[in-house]
C-alpha positions in Angstrom: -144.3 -239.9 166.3 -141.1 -240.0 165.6 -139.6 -240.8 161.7 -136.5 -243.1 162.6 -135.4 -244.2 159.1 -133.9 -241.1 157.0 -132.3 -241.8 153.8 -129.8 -238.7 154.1 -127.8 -237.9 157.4 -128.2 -234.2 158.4 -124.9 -232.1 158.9 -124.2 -231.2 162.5 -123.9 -227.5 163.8 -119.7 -226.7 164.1 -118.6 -226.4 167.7 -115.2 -224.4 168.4 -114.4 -222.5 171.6 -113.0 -219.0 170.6 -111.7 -217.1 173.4 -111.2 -213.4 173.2 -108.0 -211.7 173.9 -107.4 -208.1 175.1 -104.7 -206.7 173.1 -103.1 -203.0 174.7 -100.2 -202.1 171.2 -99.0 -199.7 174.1 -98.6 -201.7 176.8 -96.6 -204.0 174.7 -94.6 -201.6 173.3 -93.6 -200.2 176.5 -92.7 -203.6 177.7 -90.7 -204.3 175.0 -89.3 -201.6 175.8 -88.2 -202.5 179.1 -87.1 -205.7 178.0 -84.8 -204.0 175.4 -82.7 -201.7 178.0 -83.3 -204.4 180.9 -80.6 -206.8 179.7 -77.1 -206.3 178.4 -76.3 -205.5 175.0 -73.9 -208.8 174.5 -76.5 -211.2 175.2 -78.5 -212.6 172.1 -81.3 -214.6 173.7 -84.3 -215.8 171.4 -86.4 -213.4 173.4 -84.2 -210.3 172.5 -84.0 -211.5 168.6 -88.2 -211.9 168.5 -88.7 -208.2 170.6 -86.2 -206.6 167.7 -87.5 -208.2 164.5 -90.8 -207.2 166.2 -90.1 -203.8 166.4 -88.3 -203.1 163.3 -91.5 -204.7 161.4 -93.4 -202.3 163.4 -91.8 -199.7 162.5 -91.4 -200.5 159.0 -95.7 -200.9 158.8 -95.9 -197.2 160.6 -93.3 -195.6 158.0 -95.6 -197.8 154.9 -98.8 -196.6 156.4 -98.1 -192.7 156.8 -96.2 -192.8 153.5 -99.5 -193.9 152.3 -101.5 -191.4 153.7 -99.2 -188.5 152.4 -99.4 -189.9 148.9 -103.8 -190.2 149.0 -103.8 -186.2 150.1 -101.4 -185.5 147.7 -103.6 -187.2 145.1 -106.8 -185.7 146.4 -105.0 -181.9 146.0 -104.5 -183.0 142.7 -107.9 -183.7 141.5 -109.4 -180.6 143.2 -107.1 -178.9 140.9 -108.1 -180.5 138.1 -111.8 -180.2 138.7 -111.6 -176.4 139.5 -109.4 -175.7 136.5 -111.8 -177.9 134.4 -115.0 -175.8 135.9 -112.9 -172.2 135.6 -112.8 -173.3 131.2 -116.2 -174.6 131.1 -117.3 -171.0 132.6 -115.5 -169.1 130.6 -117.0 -170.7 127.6 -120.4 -170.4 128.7 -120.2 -167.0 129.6 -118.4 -166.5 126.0 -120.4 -168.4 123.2 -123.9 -168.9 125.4 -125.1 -165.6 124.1 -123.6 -166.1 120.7 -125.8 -169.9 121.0 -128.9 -168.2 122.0 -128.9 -165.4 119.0 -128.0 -168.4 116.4 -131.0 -170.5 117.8 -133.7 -167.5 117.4 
């Protein structure tokens, strides 16, 4: 038996269509590339403007993104330092007042 009166409407499931894309950076870069030395320098198509903006912003994210990197392993050097500095002093006073704490508690 079917219940034909409702007194809310249910939502419907979402339909899209997504179609994957393959994506090869190298292949891209090689074409663009190949675009760059195919034509002569005095022509300024669109296509020539997009394939240089595009390569100066990726060029730009690869000189951001290894900066990065150089500045984490320089932070990380930094707080080994720190820690083995801080663990040389807390030795050094262990070995130095422990048995000086131990006779004072007896």
């Amino acid at each position: 038996m079917k219940f034909s009166l409702r007194s809310f409407r249910l939502p419907k499931h979402m339909n899209y269509e997504f179609k994957p894309r393959y994506y090869d950076e190298r292949k891209e870069y090689l074409n663009g590339l190949k675009e760059k030395y195919r034509s002569k320098p005095e022509e300024n198509t669109q296509e020539q403007i997009k394939l240089r903006l595009q390569s100066s912003f990726q060029r730009r994210f690869e000189e951001q993104r290894k900066g990065i990197t150089y500045s984490n392993r320089a932070a990380n050097i930094r707080v080994f330092i720190i820690f083995v500095l801080l663990g040389g002093f807390a030795i050094y006073f262990i070995t130095r007042f422990l048995p000086i704490l131990n006779s004072i508690l007896k």
